[in-house]
Backbone as JSON Lines, residues from 0, in Angstrom:
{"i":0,"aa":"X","n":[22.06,-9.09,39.39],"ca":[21.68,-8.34,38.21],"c":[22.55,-8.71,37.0]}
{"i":1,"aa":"X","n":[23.99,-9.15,37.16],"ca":[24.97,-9.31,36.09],"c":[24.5,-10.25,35.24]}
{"i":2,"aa":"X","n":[23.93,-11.27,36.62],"ca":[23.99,-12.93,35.9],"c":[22.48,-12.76,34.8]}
{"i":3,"aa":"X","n":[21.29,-11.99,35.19],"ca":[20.27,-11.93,34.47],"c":[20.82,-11.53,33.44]}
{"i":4,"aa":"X","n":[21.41,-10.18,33.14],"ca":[21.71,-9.23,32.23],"c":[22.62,-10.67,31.24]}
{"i":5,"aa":"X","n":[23.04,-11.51,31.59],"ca":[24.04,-12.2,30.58],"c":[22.89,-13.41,30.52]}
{"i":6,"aa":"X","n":[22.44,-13.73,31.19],"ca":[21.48,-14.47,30.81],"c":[20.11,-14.28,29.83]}
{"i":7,"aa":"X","n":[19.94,-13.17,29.95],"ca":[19.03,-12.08,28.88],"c":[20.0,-12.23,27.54]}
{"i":8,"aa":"X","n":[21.0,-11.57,27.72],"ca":[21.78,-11.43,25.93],"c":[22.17,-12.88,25.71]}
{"i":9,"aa":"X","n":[22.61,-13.71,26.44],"ca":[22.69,-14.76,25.88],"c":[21.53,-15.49,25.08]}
{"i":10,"aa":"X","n":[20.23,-15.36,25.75],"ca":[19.12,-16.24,25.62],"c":[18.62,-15.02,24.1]}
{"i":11,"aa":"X","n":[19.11,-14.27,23.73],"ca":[18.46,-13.34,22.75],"c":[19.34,-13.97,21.53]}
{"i":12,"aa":"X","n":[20.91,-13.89,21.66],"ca":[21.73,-14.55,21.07],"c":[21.64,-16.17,20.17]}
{"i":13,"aa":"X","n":[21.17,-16.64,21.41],"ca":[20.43,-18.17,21.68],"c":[19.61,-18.52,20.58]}
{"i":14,"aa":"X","n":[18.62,-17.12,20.42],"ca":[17.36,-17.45,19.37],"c":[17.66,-17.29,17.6]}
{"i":15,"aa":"X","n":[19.24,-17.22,17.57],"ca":[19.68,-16.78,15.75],"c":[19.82,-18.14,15.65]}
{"i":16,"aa":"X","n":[20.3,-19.27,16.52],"ca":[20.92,-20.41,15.75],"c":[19.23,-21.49,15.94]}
{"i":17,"aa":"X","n":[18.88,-21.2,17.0],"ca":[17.85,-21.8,18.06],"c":[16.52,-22.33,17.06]}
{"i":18,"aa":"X","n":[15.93,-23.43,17.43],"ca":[14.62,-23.71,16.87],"c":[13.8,-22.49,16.28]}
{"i":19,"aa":"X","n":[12.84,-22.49,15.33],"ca":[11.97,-21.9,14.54],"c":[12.89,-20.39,14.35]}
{"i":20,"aa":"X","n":[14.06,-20.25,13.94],"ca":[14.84,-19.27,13.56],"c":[14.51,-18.7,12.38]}
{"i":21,"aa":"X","n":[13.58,-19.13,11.38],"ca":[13.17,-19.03,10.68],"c":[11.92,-17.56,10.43]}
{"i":22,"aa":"X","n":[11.49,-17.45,11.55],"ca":[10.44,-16.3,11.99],"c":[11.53,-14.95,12.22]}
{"i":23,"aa":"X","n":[12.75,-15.73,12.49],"ca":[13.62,-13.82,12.91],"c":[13.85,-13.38,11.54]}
{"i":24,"aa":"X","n":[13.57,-13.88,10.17],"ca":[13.27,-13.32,9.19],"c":[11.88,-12.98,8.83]}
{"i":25,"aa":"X","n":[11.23,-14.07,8.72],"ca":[9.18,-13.53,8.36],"c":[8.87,-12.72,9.08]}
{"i":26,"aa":"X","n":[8.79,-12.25,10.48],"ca":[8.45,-11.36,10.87],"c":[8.99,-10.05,10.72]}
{"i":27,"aa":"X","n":[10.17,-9.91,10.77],"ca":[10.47,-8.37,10.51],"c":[10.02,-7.99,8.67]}
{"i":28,"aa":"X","n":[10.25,-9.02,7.84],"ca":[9.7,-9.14,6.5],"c":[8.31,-8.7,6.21]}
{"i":29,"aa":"X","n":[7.23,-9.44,7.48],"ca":[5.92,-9.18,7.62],"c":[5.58,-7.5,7.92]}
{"i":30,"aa":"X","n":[6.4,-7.03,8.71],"ca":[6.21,-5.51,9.31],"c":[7.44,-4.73,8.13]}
{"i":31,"aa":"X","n":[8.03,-5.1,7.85],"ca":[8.63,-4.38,6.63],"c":[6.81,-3.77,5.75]}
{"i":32,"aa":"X","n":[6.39,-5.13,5.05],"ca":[5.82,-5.26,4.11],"c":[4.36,-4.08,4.86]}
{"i":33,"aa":"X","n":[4.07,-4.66,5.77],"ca":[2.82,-3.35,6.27],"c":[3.42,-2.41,6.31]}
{"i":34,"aa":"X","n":[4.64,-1.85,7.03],"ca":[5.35,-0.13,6.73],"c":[5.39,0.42,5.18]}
{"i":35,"aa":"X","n":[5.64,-0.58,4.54],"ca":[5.51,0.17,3.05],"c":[4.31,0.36,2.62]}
{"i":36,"aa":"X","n":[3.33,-1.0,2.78],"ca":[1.5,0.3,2.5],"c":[1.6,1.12,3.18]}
{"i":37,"aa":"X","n":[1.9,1.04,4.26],"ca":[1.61,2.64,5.37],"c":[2.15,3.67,5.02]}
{"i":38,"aa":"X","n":[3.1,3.48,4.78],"ca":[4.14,4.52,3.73],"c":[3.44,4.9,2.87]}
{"i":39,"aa":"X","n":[3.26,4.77,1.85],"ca":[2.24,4.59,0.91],"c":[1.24,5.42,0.43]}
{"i":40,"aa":"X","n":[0.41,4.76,1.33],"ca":[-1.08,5.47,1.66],"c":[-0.5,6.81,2.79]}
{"i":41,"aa":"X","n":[-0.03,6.76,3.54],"ca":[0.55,8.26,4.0],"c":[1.14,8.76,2.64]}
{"i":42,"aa":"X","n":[1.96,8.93,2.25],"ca":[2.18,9.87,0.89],"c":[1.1,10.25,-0.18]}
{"i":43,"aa":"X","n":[0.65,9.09,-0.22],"ca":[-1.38,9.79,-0.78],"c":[-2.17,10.45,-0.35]}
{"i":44,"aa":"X","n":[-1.93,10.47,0.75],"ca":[-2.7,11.16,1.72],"c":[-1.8,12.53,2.23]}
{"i":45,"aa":"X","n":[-0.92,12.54,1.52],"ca":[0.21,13.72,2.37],"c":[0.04,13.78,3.7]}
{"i":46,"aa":"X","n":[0.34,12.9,4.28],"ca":[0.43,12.94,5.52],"c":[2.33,12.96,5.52]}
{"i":47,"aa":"X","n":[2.8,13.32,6.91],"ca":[4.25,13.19,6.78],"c":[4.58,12.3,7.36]}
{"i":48,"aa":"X","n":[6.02,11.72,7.61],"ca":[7.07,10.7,7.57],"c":[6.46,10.6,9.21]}
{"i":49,"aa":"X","n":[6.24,8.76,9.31],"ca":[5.31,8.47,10.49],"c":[6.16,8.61,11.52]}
{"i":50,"aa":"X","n":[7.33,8.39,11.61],"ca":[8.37,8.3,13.08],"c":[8.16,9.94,13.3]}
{"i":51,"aa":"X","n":[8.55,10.92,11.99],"ca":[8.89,12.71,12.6],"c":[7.56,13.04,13.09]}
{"i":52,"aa":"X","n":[6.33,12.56,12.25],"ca":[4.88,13.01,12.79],"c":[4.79,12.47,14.71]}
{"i":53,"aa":"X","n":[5.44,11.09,15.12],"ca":[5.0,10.72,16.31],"c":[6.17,11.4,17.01]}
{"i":54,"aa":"X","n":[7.21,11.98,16.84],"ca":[7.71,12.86,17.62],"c":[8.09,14.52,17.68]}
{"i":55,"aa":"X","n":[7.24,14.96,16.68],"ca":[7.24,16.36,16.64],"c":[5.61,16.95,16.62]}
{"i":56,"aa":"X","n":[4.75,15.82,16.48],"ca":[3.01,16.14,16.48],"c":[2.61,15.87,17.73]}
{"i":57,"aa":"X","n":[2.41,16.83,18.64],"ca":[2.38,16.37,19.82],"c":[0.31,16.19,19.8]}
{"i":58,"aa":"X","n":[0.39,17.17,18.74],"ca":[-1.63,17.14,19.03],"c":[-1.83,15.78,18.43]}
{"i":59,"aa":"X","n":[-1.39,15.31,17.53],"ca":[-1.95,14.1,16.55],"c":[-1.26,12.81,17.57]}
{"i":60,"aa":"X","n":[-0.71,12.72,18.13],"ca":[0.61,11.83,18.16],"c":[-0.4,10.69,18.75]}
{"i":61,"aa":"X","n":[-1.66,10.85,19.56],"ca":[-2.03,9.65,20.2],"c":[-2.59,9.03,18.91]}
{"i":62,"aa":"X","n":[-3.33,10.14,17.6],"ca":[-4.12,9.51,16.58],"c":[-3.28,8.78,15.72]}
{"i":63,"aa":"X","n":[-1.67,9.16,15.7],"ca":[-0.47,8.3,14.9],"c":[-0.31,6.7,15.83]}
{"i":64,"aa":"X","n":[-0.3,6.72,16.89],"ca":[0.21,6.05,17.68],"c":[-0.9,4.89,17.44]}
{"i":65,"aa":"X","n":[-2.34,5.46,17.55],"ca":[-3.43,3.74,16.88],"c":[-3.34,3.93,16.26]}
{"i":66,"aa":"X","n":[-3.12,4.7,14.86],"ca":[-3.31,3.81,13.64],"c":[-1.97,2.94,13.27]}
{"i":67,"aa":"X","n":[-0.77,3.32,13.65],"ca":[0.73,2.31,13.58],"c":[0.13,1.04,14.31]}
{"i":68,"aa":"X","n":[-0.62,0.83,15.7],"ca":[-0.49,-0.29,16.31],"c":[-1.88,-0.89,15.62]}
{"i":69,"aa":"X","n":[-2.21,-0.07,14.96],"ca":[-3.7,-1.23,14.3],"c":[-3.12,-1.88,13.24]}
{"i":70,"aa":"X","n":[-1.63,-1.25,12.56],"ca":[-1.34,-2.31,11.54],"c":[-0.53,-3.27,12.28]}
{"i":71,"aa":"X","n":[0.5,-2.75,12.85],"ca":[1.44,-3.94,13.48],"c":[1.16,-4.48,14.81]}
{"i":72,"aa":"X","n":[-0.37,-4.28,15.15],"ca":[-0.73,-5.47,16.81],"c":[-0.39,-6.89,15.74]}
{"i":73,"aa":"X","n":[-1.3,-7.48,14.75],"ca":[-1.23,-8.76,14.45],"c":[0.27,-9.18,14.5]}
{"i":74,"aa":"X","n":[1.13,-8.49,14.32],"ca":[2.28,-8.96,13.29],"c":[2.93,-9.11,14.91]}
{"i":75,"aa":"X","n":[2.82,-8.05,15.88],"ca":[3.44,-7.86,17.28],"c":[2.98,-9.06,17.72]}
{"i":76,"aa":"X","n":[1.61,-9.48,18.14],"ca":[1.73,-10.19,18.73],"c":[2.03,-12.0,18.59]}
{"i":77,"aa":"X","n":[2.1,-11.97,17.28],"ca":[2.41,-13.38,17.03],"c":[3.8,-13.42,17.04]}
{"i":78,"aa":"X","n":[4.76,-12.36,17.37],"ca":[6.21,-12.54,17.44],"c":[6.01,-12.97,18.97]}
{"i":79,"aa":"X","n":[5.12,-12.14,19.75],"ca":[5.07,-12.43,21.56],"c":[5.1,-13.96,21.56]}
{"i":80,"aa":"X","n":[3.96,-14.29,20.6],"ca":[3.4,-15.83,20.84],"c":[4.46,-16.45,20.57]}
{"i":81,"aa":"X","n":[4.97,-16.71,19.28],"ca":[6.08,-17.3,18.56],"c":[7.15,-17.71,19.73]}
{"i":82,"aa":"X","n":[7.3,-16.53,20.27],"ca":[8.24,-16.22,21.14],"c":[8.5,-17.19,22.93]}
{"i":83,"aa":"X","n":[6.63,-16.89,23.19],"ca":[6.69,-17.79,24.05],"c":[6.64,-19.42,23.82]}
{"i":84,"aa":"X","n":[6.2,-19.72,22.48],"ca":[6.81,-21.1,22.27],"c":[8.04,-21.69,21.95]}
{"i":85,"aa":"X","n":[8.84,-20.76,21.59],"ca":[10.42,-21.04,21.66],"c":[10.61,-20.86,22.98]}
{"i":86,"aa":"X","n":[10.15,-19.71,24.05],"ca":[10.97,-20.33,25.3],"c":[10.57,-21.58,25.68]}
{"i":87,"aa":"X","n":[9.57,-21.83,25.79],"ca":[9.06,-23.13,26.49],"c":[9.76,-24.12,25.71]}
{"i":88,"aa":"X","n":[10.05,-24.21,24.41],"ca":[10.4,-25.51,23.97],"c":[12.15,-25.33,23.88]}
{"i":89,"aa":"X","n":[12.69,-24.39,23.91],"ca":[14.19,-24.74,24.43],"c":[14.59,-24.23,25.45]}
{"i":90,"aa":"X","n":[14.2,-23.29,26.56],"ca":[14.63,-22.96,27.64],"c":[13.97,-23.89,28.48]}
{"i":91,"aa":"X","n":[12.52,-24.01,28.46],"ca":[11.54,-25.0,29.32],"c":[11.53,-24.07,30.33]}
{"i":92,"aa":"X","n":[11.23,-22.55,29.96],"ca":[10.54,-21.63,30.91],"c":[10.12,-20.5,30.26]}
{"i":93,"aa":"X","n":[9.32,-19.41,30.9],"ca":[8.91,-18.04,30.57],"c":[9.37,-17.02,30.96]}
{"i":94,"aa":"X","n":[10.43,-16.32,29.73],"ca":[10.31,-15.26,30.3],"c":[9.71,-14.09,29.88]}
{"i":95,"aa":"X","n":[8.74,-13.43,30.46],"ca":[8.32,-12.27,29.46],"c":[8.67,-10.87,29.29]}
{"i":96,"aa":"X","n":[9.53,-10.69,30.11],"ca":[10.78,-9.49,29.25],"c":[11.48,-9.81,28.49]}
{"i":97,"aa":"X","n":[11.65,-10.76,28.05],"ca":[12.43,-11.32,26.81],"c":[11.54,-11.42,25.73]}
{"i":98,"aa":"X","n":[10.54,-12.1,26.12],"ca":[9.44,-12.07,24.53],"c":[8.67,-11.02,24.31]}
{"i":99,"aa":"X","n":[9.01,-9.92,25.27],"ca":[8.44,-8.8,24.84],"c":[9.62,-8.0,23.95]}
{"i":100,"aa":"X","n":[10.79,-8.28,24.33],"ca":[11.63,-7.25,23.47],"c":[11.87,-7.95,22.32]}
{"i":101,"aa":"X","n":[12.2,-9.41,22.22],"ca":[11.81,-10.3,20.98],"c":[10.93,-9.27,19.98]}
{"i":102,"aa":"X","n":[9.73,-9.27,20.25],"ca":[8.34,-8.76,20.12],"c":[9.0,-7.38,19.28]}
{"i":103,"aa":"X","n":[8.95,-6.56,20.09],"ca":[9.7,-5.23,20.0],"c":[10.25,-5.75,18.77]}
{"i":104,"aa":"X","n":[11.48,-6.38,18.9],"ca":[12.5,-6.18,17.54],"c":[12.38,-6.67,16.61]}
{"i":105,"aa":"X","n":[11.64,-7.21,16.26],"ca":[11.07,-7.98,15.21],"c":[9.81,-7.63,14.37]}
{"i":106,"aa":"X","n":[8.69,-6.52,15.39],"ca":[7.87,-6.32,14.73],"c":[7.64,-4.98,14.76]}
{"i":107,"aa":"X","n":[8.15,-4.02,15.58],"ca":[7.87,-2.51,15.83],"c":[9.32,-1.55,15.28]}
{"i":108,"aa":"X","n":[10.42,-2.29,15.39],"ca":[11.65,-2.16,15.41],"c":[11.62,-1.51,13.35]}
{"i":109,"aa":"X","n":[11.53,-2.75,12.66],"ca":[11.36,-2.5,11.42],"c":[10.27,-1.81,10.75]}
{"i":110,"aa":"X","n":[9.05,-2.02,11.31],"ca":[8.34,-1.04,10.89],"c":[8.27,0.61,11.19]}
{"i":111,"aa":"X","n":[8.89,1.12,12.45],"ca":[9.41,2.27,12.38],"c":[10.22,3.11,11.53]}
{"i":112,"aa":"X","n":[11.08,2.11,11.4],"ca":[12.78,2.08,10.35],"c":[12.19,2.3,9.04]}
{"i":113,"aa":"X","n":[11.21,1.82,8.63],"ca":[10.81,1.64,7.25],"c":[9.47,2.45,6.58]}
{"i":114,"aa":"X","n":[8.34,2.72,7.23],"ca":[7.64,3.84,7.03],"c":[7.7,4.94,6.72]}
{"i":115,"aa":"X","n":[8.39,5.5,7.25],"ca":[8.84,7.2,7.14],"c":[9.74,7.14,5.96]}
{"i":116,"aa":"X","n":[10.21,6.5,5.47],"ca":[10.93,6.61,4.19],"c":[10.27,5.74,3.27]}
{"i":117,"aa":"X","n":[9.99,4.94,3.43],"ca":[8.8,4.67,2.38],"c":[8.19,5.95,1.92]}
{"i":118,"aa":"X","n":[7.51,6.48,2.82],"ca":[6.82,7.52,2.46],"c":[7.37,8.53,1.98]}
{"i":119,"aa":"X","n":[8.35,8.89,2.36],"ca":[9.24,10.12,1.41],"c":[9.62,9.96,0.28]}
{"i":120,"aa":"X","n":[10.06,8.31,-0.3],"ca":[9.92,7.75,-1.61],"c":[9.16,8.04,-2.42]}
{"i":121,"aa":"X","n":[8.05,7.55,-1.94],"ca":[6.7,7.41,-2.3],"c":[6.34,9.28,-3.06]}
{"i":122,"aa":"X","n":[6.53,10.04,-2.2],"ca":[6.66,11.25,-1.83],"c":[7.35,12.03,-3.6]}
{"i":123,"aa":"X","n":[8.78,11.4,-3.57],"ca":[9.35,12.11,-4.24],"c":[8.78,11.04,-5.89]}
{"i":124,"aa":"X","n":[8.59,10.0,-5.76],"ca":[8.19,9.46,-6.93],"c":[6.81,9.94,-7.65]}
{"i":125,"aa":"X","n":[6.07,10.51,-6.69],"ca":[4.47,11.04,-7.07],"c":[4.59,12.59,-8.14]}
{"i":126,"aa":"X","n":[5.65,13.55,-7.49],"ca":[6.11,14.6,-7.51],"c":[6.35,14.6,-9.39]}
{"i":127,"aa":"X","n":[5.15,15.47,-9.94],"ca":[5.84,15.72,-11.47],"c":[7.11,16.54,-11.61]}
{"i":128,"aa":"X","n":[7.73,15.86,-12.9],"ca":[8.68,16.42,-12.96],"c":[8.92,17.87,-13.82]}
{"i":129,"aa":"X","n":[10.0,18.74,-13.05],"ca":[9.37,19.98,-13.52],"c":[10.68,20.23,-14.44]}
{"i":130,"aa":"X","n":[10.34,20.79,-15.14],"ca":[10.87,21.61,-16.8],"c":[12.22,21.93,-16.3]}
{"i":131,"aa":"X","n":[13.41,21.06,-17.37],"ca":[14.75,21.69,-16.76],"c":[14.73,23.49,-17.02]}
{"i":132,"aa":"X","n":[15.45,24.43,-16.34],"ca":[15.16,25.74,-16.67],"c":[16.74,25.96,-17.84]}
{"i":133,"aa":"X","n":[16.39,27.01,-18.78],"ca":[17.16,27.48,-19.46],"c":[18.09,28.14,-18.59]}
């Protein structure tokens, strides 16, 4: 179990210096950029901050849960893909608990982080401003 576990963080490590390193920026950039429409259009919609809605809405939470993965499947799964062509072309194997958490951190990771405050932005920028009081 040790040797996987160091072989896992290493091979995660592996991928900052590693061929097409270039995607561990576009992609979280890509799911940045969809969390802020989502943001967005939730604050137009007064809907609330998408992370507190998927863990305090227990009635809505499956209807939060597709509409987050209908924006970020594209963006998710081309980190999977991305992912399995960097293993193959510098490990010269598959692993897919690795390109799934790849996956994970790159495309679900930031768009969580970034929605819900988008939207509270969004939120407080919409908000007229009211009359200083005497």
């Amino acid at each position: 179990m040790d040797g996987e576990l160091s072989r896992f963080v290493g091979d995660l490590f592996g991928r900052i210096t590693g061929p097409m390193m270039f995607r561990l920026i576009l992609q979280p950039t890509m799911a940045t950029l969809m969390a802020i429409r989502d943001g967005v259009r939730d604050a137009r919609q007064g809907r609330p901050p998408y992370f507190w809605a998927l863990t305090h809405d227990a009635e809505h939470r499956r209807e939060w849960l597709q509409k987050g993965w209908k924006s970020i499947a594209k963006i998710f799964i081309l980190a999977f893909v991305l992912d399995v062509v960097y293993q193959w072309i510098q490990l010269r194997w598959f692993y897919p608990g690795e390109a799934l958490v790849v996956a994970v951190l790159l495309a679900i990771v930031p768009y969580l982080l970034v929605r819900g405050p988008v939207n509270m932005l969004a939120r407080s920028w919409r908000r007229p401003a009211q009359a200083p009081r005497p």
